[in-house]
C-alpha positions in Angstrom: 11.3 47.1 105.3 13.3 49.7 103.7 15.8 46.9 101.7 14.8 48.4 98.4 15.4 52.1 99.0 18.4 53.7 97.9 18.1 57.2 98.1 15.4 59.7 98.9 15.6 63.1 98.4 14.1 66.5 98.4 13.4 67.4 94.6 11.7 70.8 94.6 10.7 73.3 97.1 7.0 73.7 95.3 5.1 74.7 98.2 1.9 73.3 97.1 -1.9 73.5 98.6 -2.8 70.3 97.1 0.1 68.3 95.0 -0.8 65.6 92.8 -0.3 63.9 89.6 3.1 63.4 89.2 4.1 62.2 85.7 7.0 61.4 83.8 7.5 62.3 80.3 10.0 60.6 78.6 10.7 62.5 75.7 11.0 65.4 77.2 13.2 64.0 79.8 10.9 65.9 82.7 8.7 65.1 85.6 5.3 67.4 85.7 2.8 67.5 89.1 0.4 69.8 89.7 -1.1 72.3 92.7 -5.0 71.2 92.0 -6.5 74.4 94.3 -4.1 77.0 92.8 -3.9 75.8 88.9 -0.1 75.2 88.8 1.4 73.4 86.1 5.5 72.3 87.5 7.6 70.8 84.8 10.4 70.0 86.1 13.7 68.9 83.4 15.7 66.2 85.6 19.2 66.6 83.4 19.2 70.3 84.2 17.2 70.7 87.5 15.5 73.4 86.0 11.7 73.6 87.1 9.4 75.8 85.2 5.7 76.8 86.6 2.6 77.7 84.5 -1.1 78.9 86.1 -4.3 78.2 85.1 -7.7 80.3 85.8 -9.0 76.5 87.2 -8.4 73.9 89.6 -5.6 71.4 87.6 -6.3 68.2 88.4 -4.5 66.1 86.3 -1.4 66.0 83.6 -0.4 63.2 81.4 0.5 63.2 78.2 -1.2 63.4 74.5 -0.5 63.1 71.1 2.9 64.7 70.0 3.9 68.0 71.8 1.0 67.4 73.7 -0.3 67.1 77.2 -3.6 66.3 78.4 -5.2 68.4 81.8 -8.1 68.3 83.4 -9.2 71.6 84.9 -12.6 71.7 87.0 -15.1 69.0 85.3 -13.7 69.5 82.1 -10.5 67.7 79.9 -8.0 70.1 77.5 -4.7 69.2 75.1 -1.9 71.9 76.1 0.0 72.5 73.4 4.0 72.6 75.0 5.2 74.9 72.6 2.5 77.5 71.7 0.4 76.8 75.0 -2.7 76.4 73.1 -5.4 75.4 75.3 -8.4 73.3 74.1 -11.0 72.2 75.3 -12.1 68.2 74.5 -14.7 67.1 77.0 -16.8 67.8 80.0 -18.7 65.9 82.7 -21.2 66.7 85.6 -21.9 70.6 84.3 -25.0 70.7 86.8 -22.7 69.0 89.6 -21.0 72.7 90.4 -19.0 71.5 93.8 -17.8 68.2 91.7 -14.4 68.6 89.9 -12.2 65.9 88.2 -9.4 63.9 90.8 -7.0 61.6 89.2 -6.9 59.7 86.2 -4.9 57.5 84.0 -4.6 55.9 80.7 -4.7 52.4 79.5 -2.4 50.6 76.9 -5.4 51.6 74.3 -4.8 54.6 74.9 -8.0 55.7 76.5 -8.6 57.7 79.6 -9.6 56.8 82.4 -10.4 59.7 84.9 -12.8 60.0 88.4 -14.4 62.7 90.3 -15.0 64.2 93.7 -17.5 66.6 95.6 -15.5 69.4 97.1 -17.5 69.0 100.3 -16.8 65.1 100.0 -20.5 63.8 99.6 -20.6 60.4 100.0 -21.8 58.4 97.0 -21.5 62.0 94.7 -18.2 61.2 92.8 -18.2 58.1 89.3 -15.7 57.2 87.3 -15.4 57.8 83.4 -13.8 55.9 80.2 -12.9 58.5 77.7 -11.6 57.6 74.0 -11.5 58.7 70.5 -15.0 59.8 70.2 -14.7 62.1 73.4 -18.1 60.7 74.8 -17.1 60.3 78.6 -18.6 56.9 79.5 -19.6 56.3 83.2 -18.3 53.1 84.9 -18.3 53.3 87.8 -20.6 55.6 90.3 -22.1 55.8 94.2 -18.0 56.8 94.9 -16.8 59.4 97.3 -13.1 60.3 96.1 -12.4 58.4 92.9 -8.7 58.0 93.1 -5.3 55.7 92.5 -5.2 53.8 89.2 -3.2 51.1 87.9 -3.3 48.2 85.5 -0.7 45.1 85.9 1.5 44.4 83.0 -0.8 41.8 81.6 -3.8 44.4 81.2 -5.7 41.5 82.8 -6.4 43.4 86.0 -7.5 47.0 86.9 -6.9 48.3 90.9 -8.8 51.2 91.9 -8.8 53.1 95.3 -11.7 55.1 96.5 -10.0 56.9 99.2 -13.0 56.9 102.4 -13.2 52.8 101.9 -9.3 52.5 102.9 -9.6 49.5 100.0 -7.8 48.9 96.8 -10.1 46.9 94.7 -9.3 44.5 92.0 -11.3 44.5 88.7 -11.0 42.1 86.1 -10.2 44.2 83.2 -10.9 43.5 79.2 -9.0 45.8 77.3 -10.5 45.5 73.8 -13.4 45.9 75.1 -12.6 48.4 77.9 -14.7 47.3 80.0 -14.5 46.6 84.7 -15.9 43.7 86.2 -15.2 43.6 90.1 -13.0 40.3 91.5 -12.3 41.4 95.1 -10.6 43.5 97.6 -6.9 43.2 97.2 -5.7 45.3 100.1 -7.3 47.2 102.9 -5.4 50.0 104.9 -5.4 50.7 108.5 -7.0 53.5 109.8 -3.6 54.2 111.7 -1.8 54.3 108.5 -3.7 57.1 106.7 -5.7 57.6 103.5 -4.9 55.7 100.1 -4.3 58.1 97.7 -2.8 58.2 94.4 -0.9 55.1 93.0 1.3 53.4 90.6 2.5 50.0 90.0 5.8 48.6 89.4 7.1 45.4 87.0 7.3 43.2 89.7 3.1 43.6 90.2 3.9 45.6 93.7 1.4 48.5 93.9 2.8 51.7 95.7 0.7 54.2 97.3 0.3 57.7 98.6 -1.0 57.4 102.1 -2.7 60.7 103.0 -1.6 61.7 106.6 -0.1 58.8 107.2 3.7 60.2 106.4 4.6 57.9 103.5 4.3 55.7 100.3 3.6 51.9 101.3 4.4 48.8 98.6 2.1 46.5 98.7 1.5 43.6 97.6 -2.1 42.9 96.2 -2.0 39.2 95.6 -1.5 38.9 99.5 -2.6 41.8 100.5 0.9 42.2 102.6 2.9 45.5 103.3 6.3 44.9 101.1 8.0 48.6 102.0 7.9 52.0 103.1 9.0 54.9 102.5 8.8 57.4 105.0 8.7 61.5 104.5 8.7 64.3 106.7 5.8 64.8 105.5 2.0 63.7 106.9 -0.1 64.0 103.8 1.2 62.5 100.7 -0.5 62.6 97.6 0.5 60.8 94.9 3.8 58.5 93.1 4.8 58.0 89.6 8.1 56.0 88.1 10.1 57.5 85.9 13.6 58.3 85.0 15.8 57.1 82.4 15.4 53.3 84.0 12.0 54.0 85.2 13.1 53.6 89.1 12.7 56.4 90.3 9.5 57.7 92.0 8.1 61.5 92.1 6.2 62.0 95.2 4.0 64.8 95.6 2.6 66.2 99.1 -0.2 68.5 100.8 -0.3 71.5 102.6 -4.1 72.0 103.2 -5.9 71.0 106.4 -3.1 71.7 108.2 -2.3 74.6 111.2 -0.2 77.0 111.0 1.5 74.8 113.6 1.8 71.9 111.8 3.6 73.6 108.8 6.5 75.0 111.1 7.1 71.3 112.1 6.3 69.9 108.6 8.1 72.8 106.5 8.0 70.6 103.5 4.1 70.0 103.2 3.8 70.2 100.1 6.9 70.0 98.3 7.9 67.1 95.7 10.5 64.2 96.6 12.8 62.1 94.7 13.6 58.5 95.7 15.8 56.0 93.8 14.5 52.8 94.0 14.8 49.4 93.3 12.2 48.7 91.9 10.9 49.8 87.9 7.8 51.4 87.1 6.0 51.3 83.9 5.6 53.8 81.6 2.0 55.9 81.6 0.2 55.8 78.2 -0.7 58.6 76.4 -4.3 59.8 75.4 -4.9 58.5 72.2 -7.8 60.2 70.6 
């Protein structure tokens, strides 16, 4: 199971709450996550191993990257561009204002350039949480609704099809995707996860079609495959709740993992020290490089 794993490691001692959205930005050479509940921005430069920290006054959702020295955050219900070099925070869009307990989750671009982010209700209300298309006009456009914890993201290679995990469904589903037009239709379930192996979570897919995924409590990220439906790999961490993956690295093989301290005791942190720390594994496999926000 582990024949494509050659080397995991322990990248960063970040101690986060809530870790998530790992990114790679290649011209900078650095890998970026964040700690949603305290509004930490890592950036982490993988030729120097130097890791930098930034804090926001908001729950930071989300990083990826924008036009030029850009990058792109969502914070609470509402999307910014952070300027890298004069930190210049601005504001570009909001959803849900009268939805006070929902805040943005994950999100993703596609090879148009558009983003592509989802919501949740902090209290988890089933059916509270949608999914929105945002381009060049800044209009956030609802695709998808009645969801619970809009989450993982990918499109294959192709940009033929779009796989999207809402986390309570333990389901990745595949939507046919037209990407002039930018627009879902649903084709079917491509894998479903056992209650024994966690929580989907976050997600990226890799140039061979194989789709890896955070599973939330279930100590690990697990290849799959979505045309069968088959587990290809694991990777296992000492860690129970796992967040999120992204490739990246000069050859795009290796994957950032980000990890979870909340809903844990005070006894499950002494024997899980590294909840909530980022890891490091050399794959092989390659990733695909995340689009930028093109608006």
């Amino acid at each position: 199971m582990k024949k494509g794993i050659l080397n995991i490691g322990h990248l960063h001692a970040s101690q986060c709450m809530l870790g998530e959205s790992p990114f790679w930005h290649a011209a900078s050479q650095r890998f970026f996550w964040v700690d949603i509940e305290n509004g930490k921005l890592f950036e982490h430069h993988l030729p120097t191993g130097k890791t930098t920290i930034k804090s926001f006054p908001n729950r930071l959702t989300l990083v990826l990257a924008g036009k030029g020295n850009e990058l792109i955050l969502a914070l609470d219900r509402k999307v910014a561009s952070f300027d890298l070099g004069t930190e210049q925070l601005k504001w570009l869009a909001e959803v849900e204002a009268d939805l006070t307990l929902n805040r943005f989750n994950d999100g993703k671009c596609d090879a148009k350039g558009r983003l592509w982010i989802g919501t949740l209700n902090r209290k988890f209300t089933q059916g509270a949480a949608s999914l929105y298309k945002m381009d060049s006009n800044l209009k956030p456009e609802k695709m998808l609704d009645k969801l619970t914890i809009s989450n993982g993201m990918a499109w294959t290679e192709d940009n033929h099809t779009f796989y999207f995990i809402d986390t309570p469904t333990r389901q990745i589903k595949a939507y046919r995707f037209d990407l002039d037009e930018g627009t879902l239709e649903f084709e079917k379930v491509a894998v479903e996860i056992p209650e024994e192996m966690g929580m989907p979570d976050g997600m990226c897919i890799d140039q061979d079609g194989m789709l890896w995924v955070a599973h939330y409590g279930g100590w690990g990220v697990n290849r799959w495959d979505p045309m069968t439906g088959e587990l290809v790999e694991k990777i296992e961490l000492p860690v129970p709740n796992v967040t999120s993956c992204a490739f990246g690295g000069e050859n795009l093989d290796m994957l950032l993992i980000t990890s979870a301290q909340e809903n844990m005791s005070s006894e499950d942190l002494k024997s899980s020290p590294k909840s909530g720390d980022v890891f490091l594994v050399k794959t092989g496999a390659r990733g695909i490089e995340a689009n930028r926000f093109l608006y």
